[in-house]
N, CA, C and O atoms as a Tripos MOL2 file, in Angstrom:
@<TRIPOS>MOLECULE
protein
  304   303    76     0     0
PROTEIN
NO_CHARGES

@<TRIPOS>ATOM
      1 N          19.8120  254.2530   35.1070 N.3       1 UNK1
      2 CA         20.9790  253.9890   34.3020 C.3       1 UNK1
      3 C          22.0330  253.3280   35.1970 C.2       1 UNK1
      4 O          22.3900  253.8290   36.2630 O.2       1 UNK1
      5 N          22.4600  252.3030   34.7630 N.am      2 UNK2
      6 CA         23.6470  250.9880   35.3590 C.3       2 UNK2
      7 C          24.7060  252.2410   35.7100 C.2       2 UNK2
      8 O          24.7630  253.1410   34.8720 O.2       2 UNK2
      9 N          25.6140  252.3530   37.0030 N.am      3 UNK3
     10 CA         27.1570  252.4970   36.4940 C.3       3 UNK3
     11 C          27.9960  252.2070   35.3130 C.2       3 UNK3
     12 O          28.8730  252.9680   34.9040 O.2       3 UNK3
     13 N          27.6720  251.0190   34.7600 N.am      4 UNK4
     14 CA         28.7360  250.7990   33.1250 C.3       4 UNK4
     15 C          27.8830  251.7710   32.3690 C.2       4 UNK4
     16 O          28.6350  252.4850   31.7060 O.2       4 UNK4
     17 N          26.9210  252.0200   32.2320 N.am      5 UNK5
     18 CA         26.6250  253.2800   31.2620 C.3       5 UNK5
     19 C          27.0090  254.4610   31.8010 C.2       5 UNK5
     20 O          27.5180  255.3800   31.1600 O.2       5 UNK5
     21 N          26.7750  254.4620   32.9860 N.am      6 UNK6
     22 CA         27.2490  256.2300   33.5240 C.3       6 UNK6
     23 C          28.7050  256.4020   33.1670 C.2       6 UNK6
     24 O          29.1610  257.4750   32.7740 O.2       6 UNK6
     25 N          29.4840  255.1970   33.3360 N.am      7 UNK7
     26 CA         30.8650  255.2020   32.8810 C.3       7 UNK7
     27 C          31.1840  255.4750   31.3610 C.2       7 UNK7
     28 O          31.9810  256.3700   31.0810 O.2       7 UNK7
     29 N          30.6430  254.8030   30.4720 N.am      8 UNK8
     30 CA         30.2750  255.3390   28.8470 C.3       8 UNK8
     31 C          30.1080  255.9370   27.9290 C.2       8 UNK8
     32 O          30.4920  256.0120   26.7620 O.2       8 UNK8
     33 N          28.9780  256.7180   29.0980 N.am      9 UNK9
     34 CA         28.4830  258.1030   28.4290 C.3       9 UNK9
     35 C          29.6500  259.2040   28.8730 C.2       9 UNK9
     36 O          29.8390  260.2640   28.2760 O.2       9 UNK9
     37 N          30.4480  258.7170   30.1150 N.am     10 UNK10
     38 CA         31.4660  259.6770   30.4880 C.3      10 UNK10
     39 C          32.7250  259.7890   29.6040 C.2      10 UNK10
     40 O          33.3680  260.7000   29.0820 O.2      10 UNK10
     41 N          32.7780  258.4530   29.6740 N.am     11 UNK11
     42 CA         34.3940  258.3630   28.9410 C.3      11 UNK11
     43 C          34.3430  258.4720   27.3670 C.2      11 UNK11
     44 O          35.4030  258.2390   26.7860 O.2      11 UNK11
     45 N          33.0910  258.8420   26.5070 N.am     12 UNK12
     46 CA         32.6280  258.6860   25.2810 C.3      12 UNK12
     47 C          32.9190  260.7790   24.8590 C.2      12 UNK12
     48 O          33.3360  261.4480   23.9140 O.2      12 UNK12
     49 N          32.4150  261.0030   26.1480 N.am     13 UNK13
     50 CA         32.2950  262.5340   26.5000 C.3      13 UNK13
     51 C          33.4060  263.2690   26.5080 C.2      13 UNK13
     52 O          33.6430  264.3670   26.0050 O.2      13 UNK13
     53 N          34.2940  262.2770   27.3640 N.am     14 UNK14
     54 CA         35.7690  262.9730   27.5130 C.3      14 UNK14
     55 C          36.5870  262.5200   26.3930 C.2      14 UNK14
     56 O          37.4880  263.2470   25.9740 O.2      14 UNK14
     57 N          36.3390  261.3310   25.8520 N.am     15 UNK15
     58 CA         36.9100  261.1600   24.0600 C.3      15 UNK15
     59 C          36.5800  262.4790   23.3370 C.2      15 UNK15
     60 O          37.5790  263.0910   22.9590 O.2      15 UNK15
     61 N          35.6530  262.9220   23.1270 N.am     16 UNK16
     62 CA         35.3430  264.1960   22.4000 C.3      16 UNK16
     63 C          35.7070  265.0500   22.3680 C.2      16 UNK16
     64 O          35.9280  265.7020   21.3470 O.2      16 UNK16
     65 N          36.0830  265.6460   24.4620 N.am     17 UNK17
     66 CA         37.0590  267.0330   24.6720 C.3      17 UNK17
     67 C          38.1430  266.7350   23.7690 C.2      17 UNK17
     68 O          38.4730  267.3430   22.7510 O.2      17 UNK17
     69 N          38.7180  265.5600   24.3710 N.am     18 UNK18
     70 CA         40.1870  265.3300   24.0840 C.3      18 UNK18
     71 C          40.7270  265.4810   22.7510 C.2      18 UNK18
     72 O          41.8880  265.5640   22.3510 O.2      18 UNK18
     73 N          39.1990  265.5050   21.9390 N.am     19 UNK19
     74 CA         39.6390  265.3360   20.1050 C.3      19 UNK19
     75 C          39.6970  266.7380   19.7740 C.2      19 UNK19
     76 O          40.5230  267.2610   19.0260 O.2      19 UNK19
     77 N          38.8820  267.2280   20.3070 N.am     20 UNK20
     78 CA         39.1830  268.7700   20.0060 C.3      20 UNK20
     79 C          40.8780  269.4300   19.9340 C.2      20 UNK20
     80 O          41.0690  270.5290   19.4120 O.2      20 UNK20
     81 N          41.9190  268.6930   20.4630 N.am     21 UNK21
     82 CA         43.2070  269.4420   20.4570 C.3      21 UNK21
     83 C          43.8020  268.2470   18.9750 C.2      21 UNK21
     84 O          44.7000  268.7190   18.2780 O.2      21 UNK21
     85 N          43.4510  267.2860   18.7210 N.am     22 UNK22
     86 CA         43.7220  266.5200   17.6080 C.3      22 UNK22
     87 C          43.4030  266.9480   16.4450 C.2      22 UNK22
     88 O          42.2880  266.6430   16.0230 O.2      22 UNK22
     89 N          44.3430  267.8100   15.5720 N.am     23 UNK23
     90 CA         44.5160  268.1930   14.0990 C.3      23 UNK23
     91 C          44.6930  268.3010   13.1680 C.2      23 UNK23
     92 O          45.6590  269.0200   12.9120 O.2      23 UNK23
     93 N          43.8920  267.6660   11.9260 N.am     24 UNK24
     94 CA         44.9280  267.0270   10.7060 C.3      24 UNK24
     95 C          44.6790  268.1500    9.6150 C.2      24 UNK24
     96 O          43.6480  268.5170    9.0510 O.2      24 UNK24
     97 N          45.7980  268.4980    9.5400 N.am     25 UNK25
     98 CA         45.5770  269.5990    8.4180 C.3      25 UNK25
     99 C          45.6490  268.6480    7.2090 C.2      25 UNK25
    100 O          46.4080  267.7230    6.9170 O.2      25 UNK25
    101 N          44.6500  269.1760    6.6500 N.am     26 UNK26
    102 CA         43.8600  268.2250    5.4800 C.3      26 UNK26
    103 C          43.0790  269.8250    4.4680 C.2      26 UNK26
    104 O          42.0530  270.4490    4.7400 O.2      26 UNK26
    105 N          43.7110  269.9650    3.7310 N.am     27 UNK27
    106 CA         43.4280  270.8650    2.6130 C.3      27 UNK27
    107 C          43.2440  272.3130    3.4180 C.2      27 UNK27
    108 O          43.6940  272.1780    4.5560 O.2      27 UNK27
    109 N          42.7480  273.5970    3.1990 N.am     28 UNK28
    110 CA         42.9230  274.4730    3.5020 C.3      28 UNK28
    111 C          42.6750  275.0570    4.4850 C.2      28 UNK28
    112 O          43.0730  276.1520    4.8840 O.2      28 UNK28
    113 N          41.6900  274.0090    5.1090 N.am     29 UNK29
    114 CA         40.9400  274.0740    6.4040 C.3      29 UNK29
    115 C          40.8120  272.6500    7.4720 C.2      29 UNK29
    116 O          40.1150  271.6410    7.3630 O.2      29 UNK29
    117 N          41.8830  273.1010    8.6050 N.am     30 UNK30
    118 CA         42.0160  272.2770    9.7320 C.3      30 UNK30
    119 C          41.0260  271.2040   10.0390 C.2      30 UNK30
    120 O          39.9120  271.5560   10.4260 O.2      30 UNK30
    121 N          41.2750  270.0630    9.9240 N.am     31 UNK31
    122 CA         40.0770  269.3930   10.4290 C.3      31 UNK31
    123 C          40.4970  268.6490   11.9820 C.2      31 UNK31
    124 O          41.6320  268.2840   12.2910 O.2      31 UNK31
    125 N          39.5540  268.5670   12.6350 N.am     32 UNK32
    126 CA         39.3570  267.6010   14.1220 C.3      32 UNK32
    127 C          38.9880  266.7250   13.9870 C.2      32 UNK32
    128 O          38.3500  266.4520   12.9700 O.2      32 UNK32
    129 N          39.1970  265.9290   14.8790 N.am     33 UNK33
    130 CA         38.3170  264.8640   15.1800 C.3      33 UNK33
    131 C          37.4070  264.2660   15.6370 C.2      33 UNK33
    132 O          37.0580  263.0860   15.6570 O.2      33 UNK33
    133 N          36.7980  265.7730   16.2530 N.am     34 UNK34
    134 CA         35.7830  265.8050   17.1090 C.3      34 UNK34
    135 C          34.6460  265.0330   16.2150 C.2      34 UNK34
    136 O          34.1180  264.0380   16.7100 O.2      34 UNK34
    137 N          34.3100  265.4140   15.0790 N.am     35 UNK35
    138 CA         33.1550  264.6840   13.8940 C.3      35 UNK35
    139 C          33.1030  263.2130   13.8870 C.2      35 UNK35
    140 O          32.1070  262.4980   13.7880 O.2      35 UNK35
    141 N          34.7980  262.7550   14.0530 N.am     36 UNK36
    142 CA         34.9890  261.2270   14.3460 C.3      36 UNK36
    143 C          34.0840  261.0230   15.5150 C.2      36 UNK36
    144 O          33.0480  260.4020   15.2810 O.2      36 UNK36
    145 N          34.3380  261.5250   16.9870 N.am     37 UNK37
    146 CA         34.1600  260.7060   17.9470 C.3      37 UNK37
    147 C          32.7500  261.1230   17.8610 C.2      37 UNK37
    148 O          32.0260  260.1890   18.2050 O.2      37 UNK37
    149 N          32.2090  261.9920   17.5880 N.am     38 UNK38
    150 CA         30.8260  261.8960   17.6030 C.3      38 UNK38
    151 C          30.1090  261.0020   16.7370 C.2      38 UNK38
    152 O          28.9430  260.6990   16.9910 O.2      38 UNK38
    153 N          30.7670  260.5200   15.6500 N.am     39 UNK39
    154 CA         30.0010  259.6710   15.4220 C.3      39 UNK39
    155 C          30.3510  258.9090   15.4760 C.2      39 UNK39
    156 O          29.7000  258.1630   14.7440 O.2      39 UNK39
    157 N          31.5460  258.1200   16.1880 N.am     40 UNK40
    158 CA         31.6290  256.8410   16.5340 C.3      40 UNK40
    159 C          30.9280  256.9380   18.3750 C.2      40 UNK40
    160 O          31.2100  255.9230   19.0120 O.2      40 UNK40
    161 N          30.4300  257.5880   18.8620 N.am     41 UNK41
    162 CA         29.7830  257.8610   19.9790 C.3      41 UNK41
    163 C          28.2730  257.3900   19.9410 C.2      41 UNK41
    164 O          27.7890  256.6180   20.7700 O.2      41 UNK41
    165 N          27.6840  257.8710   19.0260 N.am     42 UNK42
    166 CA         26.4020  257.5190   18.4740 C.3      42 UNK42
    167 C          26.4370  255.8750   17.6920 C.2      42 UNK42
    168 O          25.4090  255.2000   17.6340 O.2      42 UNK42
    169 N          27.6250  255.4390   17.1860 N.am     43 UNK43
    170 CA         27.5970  254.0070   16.7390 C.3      43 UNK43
    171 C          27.8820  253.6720   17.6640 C.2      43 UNK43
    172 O          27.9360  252.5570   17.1460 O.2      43 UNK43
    173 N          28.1470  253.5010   18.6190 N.am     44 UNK44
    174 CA         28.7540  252.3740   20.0550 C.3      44 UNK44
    175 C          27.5700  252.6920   21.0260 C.2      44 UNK44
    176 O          26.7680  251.7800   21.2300 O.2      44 UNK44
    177 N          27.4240  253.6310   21.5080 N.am     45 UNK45
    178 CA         26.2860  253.7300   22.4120 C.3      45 UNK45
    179 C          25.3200  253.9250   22.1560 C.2      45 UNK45
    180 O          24.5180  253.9900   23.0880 O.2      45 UNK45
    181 N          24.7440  254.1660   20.5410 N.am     46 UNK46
    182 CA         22.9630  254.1580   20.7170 C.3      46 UNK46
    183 C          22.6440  255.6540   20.7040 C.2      46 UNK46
    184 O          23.5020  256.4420   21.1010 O.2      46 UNK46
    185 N          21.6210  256.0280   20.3290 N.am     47 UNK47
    186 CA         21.1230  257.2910   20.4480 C.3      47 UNK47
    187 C          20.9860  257.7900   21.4540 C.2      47 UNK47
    188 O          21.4200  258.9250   21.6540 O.2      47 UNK47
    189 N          20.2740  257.0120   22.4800 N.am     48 UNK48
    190 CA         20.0670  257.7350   23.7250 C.3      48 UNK48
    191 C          20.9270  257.9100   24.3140 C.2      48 UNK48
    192 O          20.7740  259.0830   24.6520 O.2      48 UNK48
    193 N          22.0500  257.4880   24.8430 N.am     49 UNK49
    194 CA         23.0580  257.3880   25.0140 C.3      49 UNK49
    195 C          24.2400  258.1860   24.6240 C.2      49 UNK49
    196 O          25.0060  258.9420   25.2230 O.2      49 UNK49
    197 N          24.0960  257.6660   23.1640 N.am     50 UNK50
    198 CA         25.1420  258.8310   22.3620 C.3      50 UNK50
    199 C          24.5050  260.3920   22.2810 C.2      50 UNK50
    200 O          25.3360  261.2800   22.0880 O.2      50 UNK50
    201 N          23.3700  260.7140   22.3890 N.am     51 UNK51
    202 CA         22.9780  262.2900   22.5010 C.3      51 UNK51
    203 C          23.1010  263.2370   24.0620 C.2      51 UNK51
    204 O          23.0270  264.4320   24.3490 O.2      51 UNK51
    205 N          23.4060  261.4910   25.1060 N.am     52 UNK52
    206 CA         23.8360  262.2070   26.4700 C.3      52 UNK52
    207 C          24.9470  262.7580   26.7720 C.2      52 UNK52
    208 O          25.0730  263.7150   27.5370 O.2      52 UNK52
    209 N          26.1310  261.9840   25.9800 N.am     53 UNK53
    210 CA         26.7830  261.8830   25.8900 C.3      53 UNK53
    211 C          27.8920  263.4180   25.5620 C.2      53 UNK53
    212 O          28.7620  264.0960   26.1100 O.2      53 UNK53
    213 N          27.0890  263.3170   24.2550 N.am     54 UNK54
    214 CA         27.1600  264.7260   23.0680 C.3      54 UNK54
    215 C          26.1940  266.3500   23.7510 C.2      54 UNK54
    216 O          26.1720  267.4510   23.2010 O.2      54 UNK54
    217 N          25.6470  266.0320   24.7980 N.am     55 UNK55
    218 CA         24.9480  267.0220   25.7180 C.3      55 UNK55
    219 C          25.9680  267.3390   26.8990 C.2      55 UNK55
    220 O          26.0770  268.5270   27.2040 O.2      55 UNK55
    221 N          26.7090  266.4270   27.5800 N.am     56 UNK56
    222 CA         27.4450  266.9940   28.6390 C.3      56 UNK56
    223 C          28.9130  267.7790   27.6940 C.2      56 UNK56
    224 O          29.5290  268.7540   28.1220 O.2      56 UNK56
    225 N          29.2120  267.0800   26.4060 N.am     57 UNK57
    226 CA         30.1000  267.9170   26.1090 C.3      57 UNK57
    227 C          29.9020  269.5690   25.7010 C.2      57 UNK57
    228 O          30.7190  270.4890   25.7400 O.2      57 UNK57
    229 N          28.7410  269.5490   25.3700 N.am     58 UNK58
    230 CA         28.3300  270.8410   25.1170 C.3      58 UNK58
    231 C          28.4530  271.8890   25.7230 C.2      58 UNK58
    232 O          28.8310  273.0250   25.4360 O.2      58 UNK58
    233 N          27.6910  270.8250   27.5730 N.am     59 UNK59
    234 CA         27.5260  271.8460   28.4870 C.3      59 UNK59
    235 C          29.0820  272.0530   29.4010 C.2      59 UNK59
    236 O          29.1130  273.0480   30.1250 O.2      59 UNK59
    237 N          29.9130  271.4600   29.3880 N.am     60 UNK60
    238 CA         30.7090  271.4210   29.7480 C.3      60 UNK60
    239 C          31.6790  272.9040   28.8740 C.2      60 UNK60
    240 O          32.3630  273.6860   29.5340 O.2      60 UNK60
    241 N          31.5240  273.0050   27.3880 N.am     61 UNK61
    242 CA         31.8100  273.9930   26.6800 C.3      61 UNK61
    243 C          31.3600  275.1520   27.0080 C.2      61 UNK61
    244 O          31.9790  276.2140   26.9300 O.2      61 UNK61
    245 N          30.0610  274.9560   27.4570 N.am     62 UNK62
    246 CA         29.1670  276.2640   27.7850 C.3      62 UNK62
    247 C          29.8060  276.5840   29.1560 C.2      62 UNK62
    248 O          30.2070  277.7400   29.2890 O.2      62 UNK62
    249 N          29.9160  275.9810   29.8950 N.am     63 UNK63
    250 CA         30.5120  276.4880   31.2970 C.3      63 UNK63
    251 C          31.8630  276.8540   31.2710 C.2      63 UNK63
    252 O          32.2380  277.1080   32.4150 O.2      63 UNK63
    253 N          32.5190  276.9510   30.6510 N.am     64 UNK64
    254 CA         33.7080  277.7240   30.1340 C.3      64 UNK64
    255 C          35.1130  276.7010   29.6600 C.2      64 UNK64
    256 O          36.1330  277.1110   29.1070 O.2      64 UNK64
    257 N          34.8320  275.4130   30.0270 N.am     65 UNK65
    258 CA         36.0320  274.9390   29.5870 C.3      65 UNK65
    259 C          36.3010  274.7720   28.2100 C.2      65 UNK65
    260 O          35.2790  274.5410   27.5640 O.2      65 UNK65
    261 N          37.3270  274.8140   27.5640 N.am     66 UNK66
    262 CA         37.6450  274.9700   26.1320 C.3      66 UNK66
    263 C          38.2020  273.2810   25.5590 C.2      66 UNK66
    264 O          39.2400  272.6210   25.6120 O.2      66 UNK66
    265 N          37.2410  273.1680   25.1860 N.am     67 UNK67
    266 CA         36.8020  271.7410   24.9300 C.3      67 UNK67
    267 C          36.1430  271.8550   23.6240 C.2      67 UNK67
    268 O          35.7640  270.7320   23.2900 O.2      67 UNK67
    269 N          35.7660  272.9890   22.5020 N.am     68 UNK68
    270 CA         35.4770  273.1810   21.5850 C.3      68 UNK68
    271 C          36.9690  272.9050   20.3390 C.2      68 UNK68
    272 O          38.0600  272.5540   20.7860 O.2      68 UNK68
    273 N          36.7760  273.1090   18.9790 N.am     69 UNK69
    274 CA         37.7060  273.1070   18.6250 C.3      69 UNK69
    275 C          38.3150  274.4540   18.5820 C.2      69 UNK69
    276 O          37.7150  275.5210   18.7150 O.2      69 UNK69
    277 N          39.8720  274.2330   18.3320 N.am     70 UNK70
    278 CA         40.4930  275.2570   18.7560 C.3      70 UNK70
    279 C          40.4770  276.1280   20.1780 C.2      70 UNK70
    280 O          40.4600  277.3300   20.4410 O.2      70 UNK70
    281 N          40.4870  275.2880   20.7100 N.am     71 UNK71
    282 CA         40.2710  275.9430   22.4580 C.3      71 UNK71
    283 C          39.7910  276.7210   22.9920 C.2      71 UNK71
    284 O          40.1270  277.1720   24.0870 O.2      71 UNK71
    285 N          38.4170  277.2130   21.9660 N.am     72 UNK72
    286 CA         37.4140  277.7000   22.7140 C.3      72 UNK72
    287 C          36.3250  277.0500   23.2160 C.2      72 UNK72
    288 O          36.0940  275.8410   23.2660 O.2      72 UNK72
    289 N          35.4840  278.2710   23.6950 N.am     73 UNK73
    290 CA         34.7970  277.6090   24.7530 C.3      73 UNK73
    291 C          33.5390  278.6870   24.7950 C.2      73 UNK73
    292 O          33.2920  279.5910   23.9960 O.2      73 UNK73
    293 N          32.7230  278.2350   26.1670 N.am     74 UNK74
    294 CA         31.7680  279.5360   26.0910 C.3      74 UNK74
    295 C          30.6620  279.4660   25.3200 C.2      74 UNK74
    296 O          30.5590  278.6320   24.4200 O.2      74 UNK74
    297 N          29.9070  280.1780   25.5530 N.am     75 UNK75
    298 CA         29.0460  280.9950   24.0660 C.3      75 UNK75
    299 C          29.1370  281.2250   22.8740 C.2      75 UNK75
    300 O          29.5600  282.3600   22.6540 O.2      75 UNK75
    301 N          28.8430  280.4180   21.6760 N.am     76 UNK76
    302 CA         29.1100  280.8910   20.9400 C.3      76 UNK76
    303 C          28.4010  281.9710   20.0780 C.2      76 UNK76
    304 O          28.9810  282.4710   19.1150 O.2      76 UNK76
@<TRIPOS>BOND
     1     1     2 1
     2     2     3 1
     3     3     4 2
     4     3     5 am
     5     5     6 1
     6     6     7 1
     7     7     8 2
     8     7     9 am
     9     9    10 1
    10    10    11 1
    11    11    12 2
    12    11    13 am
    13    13    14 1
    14    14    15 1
    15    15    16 2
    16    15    17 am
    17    17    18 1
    18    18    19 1
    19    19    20 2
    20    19    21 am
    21    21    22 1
    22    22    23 1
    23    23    24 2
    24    23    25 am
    25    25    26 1
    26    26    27 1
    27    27    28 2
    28    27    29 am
    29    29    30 1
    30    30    31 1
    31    31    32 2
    32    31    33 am
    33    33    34 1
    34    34    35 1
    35    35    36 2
    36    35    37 am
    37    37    38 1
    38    38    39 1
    39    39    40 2
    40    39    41 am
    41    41    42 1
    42    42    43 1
    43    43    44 2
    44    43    45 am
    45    45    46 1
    46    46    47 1
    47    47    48 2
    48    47    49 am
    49    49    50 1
    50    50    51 1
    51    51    52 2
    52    51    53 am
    53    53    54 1
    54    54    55 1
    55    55    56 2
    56    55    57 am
    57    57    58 1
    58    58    59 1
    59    59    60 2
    60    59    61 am
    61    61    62 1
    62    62    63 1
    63    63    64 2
    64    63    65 am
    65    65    66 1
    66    66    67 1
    67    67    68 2
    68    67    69 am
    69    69    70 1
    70    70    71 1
    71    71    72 2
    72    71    73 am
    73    73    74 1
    74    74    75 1
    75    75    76 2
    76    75    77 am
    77    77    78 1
    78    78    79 1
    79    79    80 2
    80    79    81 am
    81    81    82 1
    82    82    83 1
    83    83    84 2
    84    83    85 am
    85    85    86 1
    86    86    87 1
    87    87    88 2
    88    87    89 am
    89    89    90 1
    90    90    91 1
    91    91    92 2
    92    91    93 am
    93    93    94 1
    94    94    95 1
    95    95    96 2
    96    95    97 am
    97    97    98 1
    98    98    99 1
    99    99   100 2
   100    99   101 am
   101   101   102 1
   102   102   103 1
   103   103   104 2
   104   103   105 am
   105   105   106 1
   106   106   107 1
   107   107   108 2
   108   107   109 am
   109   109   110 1
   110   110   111 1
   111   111   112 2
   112   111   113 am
   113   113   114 1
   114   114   115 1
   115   115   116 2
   116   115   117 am
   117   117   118 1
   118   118   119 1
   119   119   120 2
   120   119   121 am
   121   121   122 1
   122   122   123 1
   123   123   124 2
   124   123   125 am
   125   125   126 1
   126   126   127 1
   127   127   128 2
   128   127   129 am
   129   129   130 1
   130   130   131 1
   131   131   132 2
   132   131   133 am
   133   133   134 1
   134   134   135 1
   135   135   136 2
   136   135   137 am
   137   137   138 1
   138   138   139 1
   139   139   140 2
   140   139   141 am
   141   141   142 1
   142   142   143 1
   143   143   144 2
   144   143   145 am
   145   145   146 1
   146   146   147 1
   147   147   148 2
   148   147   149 am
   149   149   150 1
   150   150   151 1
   151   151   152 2
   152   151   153 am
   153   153   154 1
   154   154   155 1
   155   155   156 2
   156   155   157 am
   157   157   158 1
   158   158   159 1
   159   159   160 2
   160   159   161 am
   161   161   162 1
   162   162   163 1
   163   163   164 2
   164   163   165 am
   165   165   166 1
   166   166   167 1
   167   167   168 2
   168   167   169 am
   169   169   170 1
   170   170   171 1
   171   171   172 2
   172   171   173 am
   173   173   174 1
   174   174   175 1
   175   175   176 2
   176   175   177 am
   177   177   178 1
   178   178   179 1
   179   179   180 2
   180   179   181 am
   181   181   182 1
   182   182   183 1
   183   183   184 2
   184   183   185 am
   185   185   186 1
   186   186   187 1
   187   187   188 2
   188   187   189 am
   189   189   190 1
   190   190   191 1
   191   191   192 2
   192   191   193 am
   193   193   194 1
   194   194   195 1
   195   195   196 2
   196   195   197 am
   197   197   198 1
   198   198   199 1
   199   199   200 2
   200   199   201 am
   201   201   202 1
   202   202   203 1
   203   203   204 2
   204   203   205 am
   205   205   206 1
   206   206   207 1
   207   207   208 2
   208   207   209 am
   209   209   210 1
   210   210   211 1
   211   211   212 2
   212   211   213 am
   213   213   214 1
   214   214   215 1
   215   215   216 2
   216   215   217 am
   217   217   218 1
   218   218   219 1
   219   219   220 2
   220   219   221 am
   221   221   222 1
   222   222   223 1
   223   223   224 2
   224   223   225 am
   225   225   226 1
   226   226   227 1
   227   227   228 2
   228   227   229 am
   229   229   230 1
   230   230   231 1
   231   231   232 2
   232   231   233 am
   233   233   234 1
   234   234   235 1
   235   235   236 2
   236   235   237 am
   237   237   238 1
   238   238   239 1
   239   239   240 2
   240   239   241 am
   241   241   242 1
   242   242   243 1
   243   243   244 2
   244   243   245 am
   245   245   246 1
   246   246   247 1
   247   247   248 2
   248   247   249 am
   249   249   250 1
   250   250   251 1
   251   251   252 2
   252   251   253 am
   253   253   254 1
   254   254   255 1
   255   255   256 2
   256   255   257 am
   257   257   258 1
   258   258   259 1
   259   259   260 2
   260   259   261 am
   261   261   262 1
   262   262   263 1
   263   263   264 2
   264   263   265 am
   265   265   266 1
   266   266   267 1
   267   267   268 2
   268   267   269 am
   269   269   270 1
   270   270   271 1
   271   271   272 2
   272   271   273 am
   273   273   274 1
   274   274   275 1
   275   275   276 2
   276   275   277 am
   277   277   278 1
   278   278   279 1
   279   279   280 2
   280   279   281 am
   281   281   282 1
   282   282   283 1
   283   283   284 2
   284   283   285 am
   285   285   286 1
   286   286   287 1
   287   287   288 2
   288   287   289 am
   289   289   290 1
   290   290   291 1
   291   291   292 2
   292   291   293 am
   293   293   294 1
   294   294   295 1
   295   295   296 2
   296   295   297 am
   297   297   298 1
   298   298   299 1
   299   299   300 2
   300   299   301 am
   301   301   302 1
   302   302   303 1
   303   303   304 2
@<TRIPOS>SUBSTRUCTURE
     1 UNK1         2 RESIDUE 1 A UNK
     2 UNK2         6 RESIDUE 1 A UNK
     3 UNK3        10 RESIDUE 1 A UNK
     4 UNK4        14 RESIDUE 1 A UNK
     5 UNK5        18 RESIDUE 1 A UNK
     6 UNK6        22 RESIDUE 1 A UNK
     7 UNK7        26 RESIDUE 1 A UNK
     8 UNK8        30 RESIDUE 1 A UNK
     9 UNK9        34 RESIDUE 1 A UNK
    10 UNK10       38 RESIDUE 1 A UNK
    11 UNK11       42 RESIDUE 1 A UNK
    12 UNK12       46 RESIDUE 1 A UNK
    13 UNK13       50 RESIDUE 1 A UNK
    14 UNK14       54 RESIDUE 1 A UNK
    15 UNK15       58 RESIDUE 1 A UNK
    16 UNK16       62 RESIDUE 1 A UNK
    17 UNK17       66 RESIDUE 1 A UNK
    18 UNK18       70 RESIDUE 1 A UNK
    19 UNK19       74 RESIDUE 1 A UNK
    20 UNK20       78 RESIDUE 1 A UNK
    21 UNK21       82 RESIDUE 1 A UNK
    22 UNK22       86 RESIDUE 1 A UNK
    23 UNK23       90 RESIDUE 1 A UNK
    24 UNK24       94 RESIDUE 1 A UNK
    25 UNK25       98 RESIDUE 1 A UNK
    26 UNK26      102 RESIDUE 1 A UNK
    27 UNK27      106 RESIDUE 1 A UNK
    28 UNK28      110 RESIDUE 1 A UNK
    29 UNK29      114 RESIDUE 1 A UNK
    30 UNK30      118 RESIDUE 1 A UNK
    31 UNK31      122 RESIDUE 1 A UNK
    32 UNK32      126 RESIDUE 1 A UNK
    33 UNK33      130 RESIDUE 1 A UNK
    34 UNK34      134 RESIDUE 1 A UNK
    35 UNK35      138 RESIDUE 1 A UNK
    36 UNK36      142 RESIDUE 1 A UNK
    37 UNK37      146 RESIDUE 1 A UNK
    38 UNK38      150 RESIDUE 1 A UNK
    39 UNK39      154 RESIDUE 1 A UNK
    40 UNK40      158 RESIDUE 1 A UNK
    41 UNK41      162 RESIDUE 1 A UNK
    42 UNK42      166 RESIDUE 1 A UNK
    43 UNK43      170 RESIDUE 1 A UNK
    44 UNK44      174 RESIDUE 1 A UNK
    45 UNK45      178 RESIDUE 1 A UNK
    46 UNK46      182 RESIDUE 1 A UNK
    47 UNK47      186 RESIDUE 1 A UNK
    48 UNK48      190 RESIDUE 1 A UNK
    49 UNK49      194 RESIDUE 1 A UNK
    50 UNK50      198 RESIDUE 1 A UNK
    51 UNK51      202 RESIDUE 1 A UNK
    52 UNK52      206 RESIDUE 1 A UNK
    53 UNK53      210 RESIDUE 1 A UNK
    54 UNK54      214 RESIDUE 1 A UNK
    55 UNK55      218 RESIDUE 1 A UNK
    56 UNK56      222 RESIDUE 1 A UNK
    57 UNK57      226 RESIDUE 1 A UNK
    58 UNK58      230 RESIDUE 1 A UNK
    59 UNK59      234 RESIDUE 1 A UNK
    60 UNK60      238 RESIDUE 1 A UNK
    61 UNK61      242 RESIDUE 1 A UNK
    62 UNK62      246 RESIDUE 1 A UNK
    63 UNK63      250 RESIDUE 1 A UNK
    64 UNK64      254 RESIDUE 1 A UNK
    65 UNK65      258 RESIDUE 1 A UNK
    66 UNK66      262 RESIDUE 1 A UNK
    67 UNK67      266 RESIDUE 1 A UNK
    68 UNK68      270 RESIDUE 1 A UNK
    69 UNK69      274 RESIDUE 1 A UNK
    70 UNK70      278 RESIDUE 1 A UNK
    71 UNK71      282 RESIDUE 1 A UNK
    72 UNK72      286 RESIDUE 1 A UNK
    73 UNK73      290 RESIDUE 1 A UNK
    74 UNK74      294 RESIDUE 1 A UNK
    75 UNK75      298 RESIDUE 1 A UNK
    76 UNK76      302 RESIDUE 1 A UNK
């Protein structure tokens, strides 16, 4: 994998944390944007790509940073 993809899949990754604190209250239940960037993650980079992408954010959740919505994190 090129550097411009390692860069991609990173900055596609850290779009995602970052949406997690972005909140539009939209009817009775909060929505994020996390649903956006994932799937504009998977339209710009491709599957393979976009599922690497959508894997470090996960694990990054799993290792405790709160990067989920609503600022959790962890195990769910």
């Amino acid at each position: 994998m090129s550097l411009r993809r390692k860069m991609l899949v990173s900055l596609f990754a850290a779009l995602i944390c970052v949406s997690s604190i972005i909140i539009l209250p939209i009817g009775p239940v909060p929505v994020t944007l996390q649903v956006f960037f994932i799937v504009l993650t998977g339209a710009v980079l491709g599957p393979k790509m976009g599922a690497l992408s959508v894997v470090i954010w996960i694990l990054l959740g799993t290792f405790g940073l709160p990067v989920f919505a609503g600022g959790k994190a962890g195990p769910m």
